[in-house]
N, C-alpha and C positions, 0 to 999 in steps of 0.2 A: 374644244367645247367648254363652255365657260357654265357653272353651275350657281344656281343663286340659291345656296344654300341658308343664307340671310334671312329668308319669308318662312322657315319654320321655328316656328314657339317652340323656345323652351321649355317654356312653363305645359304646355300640353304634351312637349314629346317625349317624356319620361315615359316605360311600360305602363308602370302604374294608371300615370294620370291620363295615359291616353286609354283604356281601359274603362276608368270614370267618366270621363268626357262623350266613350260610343255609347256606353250603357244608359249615359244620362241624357245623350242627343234621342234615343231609342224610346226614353220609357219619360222621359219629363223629368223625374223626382222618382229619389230610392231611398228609403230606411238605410241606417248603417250597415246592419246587418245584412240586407239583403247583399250588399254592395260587396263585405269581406266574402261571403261564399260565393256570388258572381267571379268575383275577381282571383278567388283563392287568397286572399292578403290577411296577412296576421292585423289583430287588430293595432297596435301600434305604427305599422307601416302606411295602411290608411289612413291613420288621423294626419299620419305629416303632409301625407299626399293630396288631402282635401283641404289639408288650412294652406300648402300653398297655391290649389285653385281658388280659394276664398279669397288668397289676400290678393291676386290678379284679377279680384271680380267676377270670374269668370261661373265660380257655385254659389249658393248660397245655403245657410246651415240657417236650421229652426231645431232649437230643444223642447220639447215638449214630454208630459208624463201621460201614458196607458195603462190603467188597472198597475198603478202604483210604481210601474218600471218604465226606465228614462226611453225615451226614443229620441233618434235624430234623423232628420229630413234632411236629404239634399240634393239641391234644385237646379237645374241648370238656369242661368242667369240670359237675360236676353244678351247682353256685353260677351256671355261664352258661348252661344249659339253661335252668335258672327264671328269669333274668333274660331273656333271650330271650324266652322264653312272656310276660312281664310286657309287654315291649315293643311286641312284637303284640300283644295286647290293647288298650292304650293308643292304639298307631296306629290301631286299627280303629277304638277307641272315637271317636278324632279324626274321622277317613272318614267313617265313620257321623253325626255333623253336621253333613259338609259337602254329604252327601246332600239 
């Protein structure tokens, strides 16, 4: 059986970021915060984890100020919707022969 292990992103299949990528396929756009207590991630962990969806395109960050305290947005990019869909597919297709 020959496995095409090849068709899954890296850049998505880390815990982390594939945790970012359901919550943000689910919901559009999350605050940071929302995101560290979804995910349970220190905040440290996160930041590395979303600047390497950012810099694959895949999120996108907006900073903006609320009643004086910073906020961050982050948005799934239409570039990581499809790469996302690509991904699940790929997994499945894996699942699927190990069935």
């Amino acid at each position: 059986m020959s496995l095409d292990i090849d068709r899954i992103d890296d850049v998505i299949h880390g815990r982390v970021r594939l945790g970012i990528m359901v919550y943000l396929a689910d919901t559009g756009a999350a605050d940071f915060t929302e995101l560290k207590t979804a995910l349970e991630a220190t905040q440290g962990n996160l930041s590395v984890h979303i600047k390497k969806l950012e810099e694959a395109g895949y999120v996108a960050i907006a900073k903006s100020f609320v009643n004086n305290k910073p906020l961050t947005r982050i948005t799934l990019t239409s570039e990581g919707r499809a790469a996302f869909s690509t991904y699940l597919d790929a997994l499945g297709a894996l699942i699927g022969k190990a069935r």
